[in-house]
C-alpha positions as CSV (number, residue, x, y, z in Angstrom):
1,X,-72.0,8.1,-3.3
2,X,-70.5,11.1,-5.6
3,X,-69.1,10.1,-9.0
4,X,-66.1,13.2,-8.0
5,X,-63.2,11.9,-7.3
6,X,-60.6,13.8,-4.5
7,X,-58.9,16.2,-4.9
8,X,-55.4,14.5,-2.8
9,X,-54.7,11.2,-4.0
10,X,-52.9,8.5,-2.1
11,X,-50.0,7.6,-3.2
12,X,-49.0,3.7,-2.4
13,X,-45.3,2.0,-3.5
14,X,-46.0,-1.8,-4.9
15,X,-44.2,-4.3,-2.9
16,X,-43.3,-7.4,-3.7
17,X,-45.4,-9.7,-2.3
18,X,-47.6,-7.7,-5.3
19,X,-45.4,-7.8,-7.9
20,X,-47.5,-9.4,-10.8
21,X,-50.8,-8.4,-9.6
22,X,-53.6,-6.4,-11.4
23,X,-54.2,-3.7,-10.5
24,X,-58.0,-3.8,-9.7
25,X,-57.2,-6.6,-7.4
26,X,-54.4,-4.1,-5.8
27,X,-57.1,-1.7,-5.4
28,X,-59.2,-4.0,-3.5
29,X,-57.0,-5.6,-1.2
30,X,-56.0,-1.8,-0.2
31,X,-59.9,-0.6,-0.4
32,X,-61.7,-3.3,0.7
33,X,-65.1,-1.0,0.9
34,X,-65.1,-0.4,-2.8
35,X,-66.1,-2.4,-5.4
36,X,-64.4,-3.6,-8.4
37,X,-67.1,-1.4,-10.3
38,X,-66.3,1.8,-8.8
39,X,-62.2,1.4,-9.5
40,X,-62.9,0.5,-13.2
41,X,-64.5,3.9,-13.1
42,X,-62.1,5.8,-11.7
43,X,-59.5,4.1,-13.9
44,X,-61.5,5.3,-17.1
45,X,-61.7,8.9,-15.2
46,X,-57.9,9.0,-14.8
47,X,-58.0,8.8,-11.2
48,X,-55.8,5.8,-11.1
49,X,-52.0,6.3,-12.3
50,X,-49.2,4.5,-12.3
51,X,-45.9,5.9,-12.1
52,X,-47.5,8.6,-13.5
53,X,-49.5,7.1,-16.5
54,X,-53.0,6.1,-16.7
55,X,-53.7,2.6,-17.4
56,X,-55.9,0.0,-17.7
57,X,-57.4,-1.8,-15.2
58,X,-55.6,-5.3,-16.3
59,X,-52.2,-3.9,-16.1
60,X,-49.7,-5.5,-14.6
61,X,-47.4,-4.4,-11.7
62,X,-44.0,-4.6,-10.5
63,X,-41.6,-3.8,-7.8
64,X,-41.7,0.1,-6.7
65,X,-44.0,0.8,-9.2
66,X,-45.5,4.4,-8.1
67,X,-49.7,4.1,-8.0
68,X,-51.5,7.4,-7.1
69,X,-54.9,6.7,-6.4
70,X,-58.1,9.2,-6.5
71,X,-61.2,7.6,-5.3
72,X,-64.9,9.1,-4.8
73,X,-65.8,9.5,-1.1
74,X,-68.4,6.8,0.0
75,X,-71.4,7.9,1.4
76,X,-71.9,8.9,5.0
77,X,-71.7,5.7,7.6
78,X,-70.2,7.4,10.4
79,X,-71.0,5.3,13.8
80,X,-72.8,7.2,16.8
81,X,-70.4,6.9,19.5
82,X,-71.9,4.7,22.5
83,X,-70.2,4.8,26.1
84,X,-69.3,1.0,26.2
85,X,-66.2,0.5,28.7
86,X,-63.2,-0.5,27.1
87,X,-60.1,-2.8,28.5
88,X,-57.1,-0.6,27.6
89,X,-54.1,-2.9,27.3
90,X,-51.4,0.0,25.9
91,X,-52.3,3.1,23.9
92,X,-49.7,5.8,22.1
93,X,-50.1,8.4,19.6
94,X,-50.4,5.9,16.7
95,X,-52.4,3.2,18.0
96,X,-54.9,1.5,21.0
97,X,-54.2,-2.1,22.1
98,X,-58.2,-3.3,23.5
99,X,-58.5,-6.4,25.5
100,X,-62.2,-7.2,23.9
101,X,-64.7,-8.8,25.9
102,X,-67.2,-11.5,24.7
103,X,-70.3,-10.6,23.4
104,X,-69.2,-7.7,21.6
105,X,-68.9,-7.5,17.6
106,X,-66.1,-5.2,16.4
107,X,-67.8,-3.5,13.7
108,X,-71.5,-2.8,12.6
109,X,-72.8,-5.4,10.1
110,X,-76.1,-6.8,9.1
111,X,-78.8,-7.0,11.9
112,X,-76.1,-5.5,14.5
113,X,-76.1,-1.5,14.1
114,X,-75.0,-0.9,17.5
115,X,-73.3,-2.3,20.7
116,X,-70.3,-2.1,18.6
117,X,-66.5,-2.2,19.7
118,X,-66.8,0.7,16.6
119,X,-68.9,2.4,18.4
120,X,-67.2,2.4,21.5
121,X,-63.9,3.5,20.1
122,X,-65.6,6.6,18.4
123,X,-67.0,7.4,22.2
124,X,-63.5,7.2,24.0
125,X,-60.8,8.4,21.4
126,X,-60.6,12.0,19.5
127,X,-58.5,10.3,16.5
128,X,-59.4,7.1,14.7
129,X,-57.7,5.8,11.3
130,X,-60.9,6.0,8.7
131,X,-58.9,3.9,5.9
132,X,-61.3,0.7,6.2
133,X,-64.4,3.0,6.0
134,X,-66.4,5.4,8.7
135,X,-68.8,2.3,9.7
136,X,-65.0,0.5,11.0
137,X,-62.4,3.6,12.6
138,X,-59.3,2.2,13.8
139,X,-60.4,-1.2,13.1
140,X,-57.6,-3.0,11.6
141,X,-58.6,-6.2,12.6
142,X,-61.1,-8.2,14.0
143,X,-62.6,-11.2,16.5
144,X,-65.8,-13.0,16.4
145,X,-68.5,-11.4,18.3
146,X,-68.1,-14.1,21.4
147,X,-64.6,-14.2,21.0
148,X,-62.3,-12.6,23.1
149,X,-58.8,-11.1,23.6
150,X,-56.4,-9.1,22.0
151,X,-56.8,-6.8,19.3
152,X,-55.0,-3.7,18.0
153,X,-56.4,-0.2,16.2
154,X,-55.1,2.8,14.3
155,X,-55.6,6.0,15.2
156,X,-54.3,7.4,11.4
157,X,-54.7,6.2,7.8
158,X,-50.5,5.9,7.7
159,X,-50.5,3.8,11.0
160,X,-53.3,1.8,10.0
161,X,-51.5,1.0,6.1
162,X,-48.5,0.1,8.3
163,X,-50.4,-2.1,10.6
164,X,-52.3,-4.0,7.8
165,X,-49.3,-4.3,5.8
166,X,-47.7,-6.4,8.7
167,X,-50.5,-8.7,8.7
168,X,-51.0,-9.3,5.2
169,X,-47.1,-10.0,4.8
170,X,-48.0,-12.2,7.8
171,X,-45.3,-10.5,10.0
172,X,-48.1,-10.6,12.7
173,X,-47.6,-13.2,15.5
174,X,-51.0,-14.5,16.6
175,X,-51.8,-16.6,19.9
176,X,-55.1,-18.0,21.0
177,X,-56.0,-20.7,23.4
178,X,-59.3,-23.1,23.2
179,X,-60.9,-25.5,25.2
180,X,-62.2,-28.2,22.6
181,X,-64.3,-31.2,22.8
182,X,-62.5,-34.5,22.3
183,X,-59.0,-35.6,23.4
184,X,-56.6,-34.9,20.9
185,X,-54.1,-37.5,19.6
186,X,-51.2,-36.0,19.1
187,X,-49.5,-33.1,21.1
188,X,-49.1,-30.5,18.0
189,X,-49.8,-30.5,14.3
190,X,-50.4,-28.2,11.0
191,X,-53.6,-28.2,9.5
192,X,-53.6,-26.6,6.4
193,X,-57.2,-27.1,4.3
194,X,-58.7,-24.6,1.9
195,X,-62.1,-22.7,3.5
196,X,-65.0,-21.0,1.2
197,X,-68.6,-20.0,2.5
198,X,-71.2,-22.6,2.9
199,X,-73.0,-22.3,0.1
200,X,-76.0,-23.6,2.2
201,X,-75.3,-21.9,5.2
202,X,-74.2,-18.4,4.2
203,X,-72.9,-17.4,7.7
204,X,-70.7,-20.5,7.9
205,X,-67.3,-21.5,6.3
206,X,-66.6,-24.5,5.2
207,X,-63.3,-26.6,4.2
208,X,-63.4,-28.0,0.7
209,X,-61.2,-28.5,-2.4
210,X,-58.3,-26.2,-3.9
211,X,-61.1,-24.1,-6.3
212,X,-61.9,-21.1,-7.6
213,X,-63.1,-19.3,-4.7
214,X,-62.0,-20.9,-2.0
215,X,-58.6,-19.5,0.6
216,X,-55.7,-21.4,1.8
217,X,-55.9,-21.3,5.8
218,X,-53.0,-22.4,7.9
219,X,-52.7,-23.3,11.4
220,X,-50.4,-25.0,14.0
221,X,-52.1,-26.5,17.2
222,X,-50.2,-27.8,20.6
223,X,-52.4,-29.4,23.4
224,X,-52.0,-27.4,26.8
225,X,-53.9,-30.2,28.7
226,X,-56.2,-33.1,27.9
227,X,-58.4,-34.0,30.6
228,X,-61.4,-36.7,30.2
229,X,-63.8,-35.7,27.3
230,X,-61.7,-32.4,26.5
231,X,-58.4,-30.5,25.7
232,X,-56.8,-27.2,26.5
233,X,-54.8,-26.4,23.1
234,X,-52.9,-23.4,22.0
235,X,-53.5,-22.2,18.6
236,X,-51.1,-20.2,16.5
237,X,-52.9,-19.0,13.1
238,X,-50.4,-18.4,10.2
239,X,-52.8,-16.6,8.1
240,X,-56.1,-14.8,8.9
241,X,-59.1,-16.2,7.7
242,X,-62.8,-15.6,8.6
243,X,-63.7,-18.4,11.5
244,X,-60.4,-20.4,10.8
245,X,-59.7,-21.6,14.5
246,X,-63.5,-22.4,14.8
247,X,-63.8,-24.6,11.1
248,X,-60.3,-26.3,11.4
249,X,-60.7,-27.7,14.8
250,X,-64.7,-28.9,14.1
251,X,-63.0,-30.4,10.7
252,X,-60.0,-32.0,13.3
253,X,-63.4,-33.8,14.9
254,X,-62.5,-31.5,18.3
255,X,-64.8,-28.2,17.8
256,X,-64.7,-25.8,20.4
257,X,-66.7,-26.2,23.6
258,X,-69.8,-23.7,23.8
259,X,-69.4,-23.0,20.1
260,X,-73.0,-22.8,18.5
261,X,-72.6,-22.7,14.7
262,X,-69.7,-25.2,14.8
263,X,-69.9,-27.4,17.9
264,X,-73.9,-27.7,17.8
265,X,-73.8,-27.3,21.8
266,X,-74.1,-23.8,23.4
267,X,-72.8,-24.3,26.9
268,X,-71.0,-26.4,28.8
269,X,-72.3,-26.9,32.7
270,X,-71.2,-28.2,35.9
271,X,-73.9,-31.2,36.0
272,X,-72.5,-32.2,32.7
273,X,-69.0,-33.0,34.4
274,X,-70.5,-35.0,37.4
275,X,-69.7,-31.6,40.1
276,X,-71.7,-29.7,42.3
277,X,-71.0,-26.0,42.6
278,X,-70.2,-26.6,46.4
279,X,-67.5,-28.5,45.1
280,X,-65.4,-25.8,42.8
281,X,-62.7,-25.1,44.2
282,X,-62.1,-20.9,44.1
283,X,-61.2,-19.7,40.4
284,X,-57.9,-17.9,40.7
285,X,-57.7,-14.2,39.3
286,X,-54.2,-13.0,38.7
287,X,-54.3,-9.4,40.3
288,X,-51.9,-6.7,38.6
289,X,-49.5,-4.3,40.3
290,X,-48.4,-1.0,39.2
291,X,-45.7,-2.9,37.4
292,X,-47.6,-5.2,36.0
293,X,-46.3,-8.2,37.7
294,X,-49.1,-10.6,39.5
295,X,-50.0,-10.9,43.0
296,X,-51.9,-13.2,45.1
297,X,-54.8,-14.3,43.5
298,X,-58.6,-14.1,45.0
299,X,-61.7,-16.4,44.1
300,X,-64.1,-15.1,41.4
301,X,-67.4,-15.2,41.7
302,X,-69.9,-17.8,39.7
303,X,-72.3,-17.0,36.8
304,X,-75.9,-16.1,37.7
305,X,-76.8,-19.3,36.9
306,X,-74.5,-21.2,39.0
307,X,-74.7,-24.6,36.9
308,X,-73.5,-22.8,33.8
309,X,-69.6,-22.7,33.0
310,X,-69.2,-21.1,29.4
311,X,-72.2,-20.1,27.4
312,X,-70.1,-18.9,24.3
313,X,-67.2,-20.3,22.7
314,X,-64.3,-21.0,24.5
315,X,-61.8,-19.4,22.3
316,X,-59.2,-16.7,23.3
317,X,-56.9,-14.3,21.4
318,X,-54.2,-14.2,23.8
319,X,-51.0,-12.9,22.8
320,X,-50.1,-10.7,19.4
321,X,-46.9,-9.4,18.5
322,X,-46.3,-7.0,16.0
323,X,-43.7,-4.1,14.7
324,X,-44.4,-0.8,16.0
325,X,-45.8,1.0,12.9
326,X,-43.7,4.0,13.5
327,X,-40.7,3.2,15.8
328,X,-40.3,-0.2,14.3
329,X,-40.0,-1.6,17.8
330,X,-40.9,-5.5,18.5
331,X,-44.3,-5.2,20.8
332,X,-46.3,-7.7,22.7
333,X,-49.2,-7.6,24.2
334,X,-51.2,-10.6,26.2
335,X,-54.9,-10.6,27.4
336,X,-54.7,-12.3,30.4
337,X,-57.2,-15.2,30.2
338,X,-61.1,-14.6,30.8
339,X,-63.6,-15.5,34.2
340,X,-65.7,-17.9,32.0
341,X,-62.5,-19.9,30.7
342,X,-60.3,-19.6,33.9
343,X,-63.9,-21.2,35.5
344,X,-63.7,-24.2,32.5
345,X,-60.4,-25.1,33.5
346,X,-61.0,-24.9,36.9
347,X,-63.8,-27.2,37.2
348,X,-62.5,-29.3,34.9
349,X,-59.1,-30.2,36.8
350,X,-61.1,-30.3,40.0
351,X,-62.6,-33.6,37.9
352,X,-59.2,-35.3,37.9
């Protein structure tokens, strides 16, 4: 990394759900891919003003306070594009909705270099936001690697501020369904519990005390469809932290079928519900028209190993709603639900 800072600085207007904060921890939250290291230096080079006037890295801010922002360029992480094929839902100018499949991480990270959703938006658009970093274009947001569904990206810095913006003010509307283990009491509920990482599991979160380091993490559940031994539940996450669904529905008793780190089994199999694969009745596909409605559905075909239902967790991003970044328009975008899931719930109402 080069100690210069640009030439063009960014210019950002405080809002008020930042009103009080210092301004390193602005910094962050906007850069996430700097440290808090690197912004102290910058603010002792001048390259961080507000309204005008250098300051100290403590300082306070208010409403419509004016911070202009010159930052040293990181060094080059650029992702290789790699031909993946990608599940268009909607794309415009400004932005790409992807329907992502299981399997597939959405950015490069430790021991996972390539195979990347990253990688495959680099391969199959021209224009990509670089605001989170050149290792993440367009990425604004992201799923677990096995889980699937909707997900949005930017194809410019202004769109992808906008974007981010929405979800940090919570403005985002997110919907998931789950299949979990267990049969669930009651029919909807909050949980609200504060996470942190495992301290003995680094790759894990855990829920624990109000502390220091840990995050608030808020979600409201409603069950779908209980069946013997398991329930279909919608899950609507209020904020956005990293495996919420996953830790609050293991700390609810009910983790999530198929769910290695937090469920301790990795698959779910027809033997295990008492039914032969003879016996499963065809799993329904909803077929799409030119207009998007649904026609008559056909019978999809079984894994390779025909015992096997769901070998990865059974967790969807279905729905997410959002303000258009540019038009302000109200959009919504659904991932219709996928083979492995549609298969669970097949097999298991074919046990009632």
């Amino acid at each position: 990394m080069t100690d210069e800072l640009s030439t063009q600085p960014t210019v950002v207007t405080v809002e008020a759900r930042a009103h009080g904060w210092r301004v390193d921890h602005f910094l962050s939250r906007l850069w996430p891919n700097y440290s808090r290291a690197l912004f102290q230096k910058a603010i002792e080079q001048q390259g961080v003003l507000v309204n005008g006037l250098a300051v100290k890295a403590s300082r306070r801010l208010r409403v419509n306070d004016l911070v202009s922002v010159r930052l040293p360029a990181l060094p080059d992480r650029s992702i290789v594009p790699e031909e993946h094929p990608l599940d268009v839902l909607y794309e415009d100018q400004h932005l790409v909705v992807i329907n992502k499949p299981a399997g597939m991480i959405t950015h490069p990270g430790r021991g996972n270099p390539t195979g990347t959703l990253a990688a495959a938006l680099q391969f199959h658009f021209d224009q990509l936001s670089d605001m989170a970093g050149e290792d993440r274009p367009g990425i604004v947001h992201r799923l677990d690697r096995d889980t699937t569904g909707v997900i949005v990206v930017a194809k410019d810095n202004q769109v992808h501020h906008r974007l981010a913006e929405q979800f940090e003010r919570r403005e985002v509307q997110k919907q998931y369904v789950a299949l979990a283990w267990g049969v669930f009491d009651r029919d909807g509920d909050w949980i609200e519990t504060h996470l942190r990482v495992n301290p003995r599991e680094r790759e894990k979160m855990m829920v624990c005390p109000p502390g220091e380091n840990t995050r608030v993490a808020t979600t409201f559940y409603e069950v779908l469809e209980r069946f013997y031994d398991f329930t279909w539940v919608r899950l609507h996450p209020k904020t956005g932290r990293t495996h919420q669904l996953r830790v609050h529905l293991q700390h609810l008793g009910h983790p999530i079928v198929a769910d290695r780190m937090y469920g301790g089994r990795s698959e779910l199999r027809l033997s295990q519900l008492g039914l032969r694969r003879d016996k499963l009745p065809p799993v329904p596909r909803p077929a799409k028209t030119p207009a998007g409605e649904d026609e008559e559905t056909e019978a999809q075909p079984l894994p390779v190993e025909p015992d096997v239902l769901i070998c990865r967790q059974a967790l969807h991003a279905q729905r997410l709603s959002f303000r258009h970044p540019v038009s302000q328009e109200p959009m919504t975008f659904e991932a219709p639900l996928p083979e492995d899931m549609a298969r669970t719930l097949t097999a298991l109402r074919a046990t009632r």
